[in-house]
C-alpha positions in Angstrom: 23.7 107.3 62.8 24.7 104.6 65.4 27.4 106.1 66.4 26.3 109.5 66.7 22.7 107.9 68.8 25.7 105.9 71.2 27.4 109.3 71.3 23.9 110.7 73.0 23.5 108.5 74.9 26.9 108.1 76.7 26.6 112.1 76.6 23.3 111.9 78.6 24.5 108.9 80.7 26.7 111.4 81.9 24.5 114.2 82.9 22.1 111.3 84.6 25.4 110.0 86.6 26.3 114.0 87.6 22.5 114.6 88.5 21.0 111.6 90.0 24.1 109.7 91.4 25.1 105.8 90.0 21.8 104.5 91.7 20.1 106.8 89.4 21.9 105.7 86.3 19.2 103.1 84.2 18.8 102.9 81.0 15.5 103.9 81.3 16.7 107.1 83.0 18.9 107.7 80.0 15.9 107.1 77.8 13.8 109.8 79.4 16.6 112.4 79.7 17.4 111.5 75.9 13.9 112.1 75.1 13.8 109.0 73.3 11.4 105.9 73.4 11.6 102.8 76.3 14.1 100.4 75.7 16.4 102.3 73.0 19.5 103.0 75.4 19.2 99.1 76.3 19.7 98.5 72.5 22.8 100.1 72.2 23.9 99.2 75.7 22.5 96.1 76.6 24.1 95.7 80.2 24.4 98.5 82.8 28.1 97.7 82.7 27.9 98.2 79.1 26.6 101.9 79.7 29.1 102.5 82.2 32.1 101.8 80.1 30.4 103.8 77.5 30.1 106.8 79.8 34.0 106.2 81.0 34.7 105.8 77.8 33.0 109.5 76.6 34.0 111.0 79.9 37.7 110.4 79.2 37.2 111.5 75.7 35.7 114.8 76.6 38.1 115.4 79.2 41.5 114.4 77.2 40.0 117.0 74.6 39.7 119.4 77.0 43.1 119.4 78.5 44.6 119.0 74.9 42.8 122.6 74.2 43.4 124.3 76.8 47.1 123.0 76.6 48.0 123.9 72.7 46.2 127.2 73.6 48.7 127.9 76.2 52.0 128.4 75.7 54.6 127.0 78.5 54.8 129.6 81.4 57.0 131.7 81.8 56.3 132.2 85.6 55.0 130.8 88.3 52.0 133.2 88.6 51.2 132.7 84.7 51.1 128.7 85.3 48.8 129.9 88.8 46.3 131.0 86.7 46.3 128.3 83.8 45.2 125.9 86.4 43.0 128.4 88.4 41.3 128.7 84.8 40.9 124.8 84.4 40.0 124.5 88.4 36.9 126.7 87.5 35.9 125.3 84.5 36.0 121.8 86.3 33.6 123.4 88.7 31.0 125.2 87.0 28.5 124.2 84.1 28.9 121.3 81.7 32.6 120.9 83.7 31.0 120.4 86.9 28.8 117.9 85.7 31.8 116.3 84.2 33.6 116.1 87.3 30.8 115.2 89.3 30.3 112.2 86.9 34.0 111.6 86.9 34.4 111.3 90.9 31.5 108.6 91.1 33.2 106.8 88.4 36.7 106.6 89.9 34.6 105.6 92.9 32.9 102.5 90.9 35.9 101.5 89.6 37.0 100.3 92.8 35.0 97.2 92.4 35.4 97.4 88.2 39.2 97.0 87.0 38.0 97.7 83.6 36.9 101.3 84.3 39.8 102.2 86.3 42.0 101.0 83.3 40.0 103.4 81.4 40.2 106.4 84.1 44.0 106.0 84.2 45.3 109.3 83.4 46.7 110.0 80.2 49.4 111.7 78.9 47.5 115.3 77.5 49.0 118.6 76.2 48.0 120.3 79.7 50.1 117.6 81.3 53.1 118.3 79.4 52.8 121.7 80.0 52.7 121.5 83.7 55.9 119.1 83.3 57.8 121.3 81.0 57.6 124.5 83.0 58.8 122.0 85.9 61.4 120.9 83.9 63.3 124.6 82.9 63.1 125.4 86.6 65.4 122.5 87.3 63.1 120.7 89.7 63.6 117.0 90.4 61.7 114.9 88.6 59.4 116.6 86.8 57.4 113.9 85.7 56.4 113.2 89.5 56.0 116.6 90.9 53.9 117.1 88.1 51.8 114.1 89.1 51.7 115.3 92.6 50.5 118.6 91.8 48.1 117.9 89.8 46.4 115.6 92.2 46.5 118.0 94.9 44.4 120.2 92.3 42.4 117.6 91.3 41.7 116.8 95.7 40.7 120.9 95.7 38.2 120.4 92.8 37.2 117.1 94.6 36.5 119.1 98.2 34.8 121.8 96.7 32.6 119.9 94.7 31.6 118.3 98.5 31.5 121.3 100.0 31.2 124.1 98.0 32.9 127.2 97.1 35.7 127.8 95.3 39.3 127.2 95.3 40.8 130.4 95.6 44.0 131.3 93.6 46.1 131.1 96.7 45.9 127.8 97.4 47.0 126.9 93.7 49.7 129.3 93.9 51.1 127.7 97.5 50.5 124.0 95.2 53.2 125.4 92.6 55.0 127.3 95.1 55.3 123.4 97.2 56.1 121.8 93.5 58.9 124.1 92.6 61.0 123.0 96.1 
């Protein structure tokens, strides 16, 4: 049962972060949001820095679980176009419902982590089936280095997500395709 409760709660910690901002993340927020009684959040996490490496922690579990799907349920590209629209796919899921929340979350984070080492350790990117993907269709064009054009382009998707988040909108397929189009040089 502890485990799954800590699972709630890091769960909700996470919604709280994406809809009220890190001022707004207490442990009594969490409770309310949880819909469970004062002071059990601040059982399980006694600190606030405790519930923040808790959220990390879920955050990047949820996420590397993501891209692992959505990885094994692709198969490596075969063109340009078809890799296009395996990221477009994960671009809008990053920006709507439960994914926006998640990236919302995930941007303040990466921002706290500026003045926590611990959580950026835990925010490093990680090695994920959606990674290798993007590095092996790299790879069978020939392109030099994979590993860092892959790196590369995926940032430059993950600074679209960032500004649209910010500003709204969506990232249209173009700009994606002129991202691979700039990785395949």
């Amino acid at each position: 049962m502890a485990t799954d409760r800590r699972t709630l709660l890091a769960d909700t910690a996470i919604t709280v972060l994406a809809d009220s901002g890190m001022r707004g993340l207490t442990h009594r927020a969490v409770d309310r949001a949880a819909r469970l009684p004062p002071g059990t959040t601040s059982a399980y996490y006694r600190t606030r820095q405790a519930l923040l490496t808790a959220l990390v922690r879920r955050l990047v579990a949820l996420d590397q679980a993501e891209l692992e799907e959505r990885g094994a349920a692709t198969p490596v590209p075969r063109t340009a176009g078809e890799l296009t629209a395996g990221i477009a796919a994960l671009v809008e899921a990053r920006l709507t419902g439960e994914g926006r929340r998640r990236s919302l979350a995930r941007y303040a984070c990466a921002v706290e982590s500026a003045h926590h080492p611990e959580l950026r350790e835990i925010l490093v990117p990680r090695e994920n089936q959606g990674r290798r993907v993007v590095r092996a269709f790299l790879a069978e064009r020939g392109v030099a280095d994979p590993e860092e054009r892959t790196v590369t382009l995926l940032t430059c998707v993950d600074g679209l997500v960032f500004d649209r988040l910010l500003n709204g909108g969506s990232v249209r397929e173009e700009e994606i395709s002129g991202l691979v189009t700039a990785a395949l040089r």
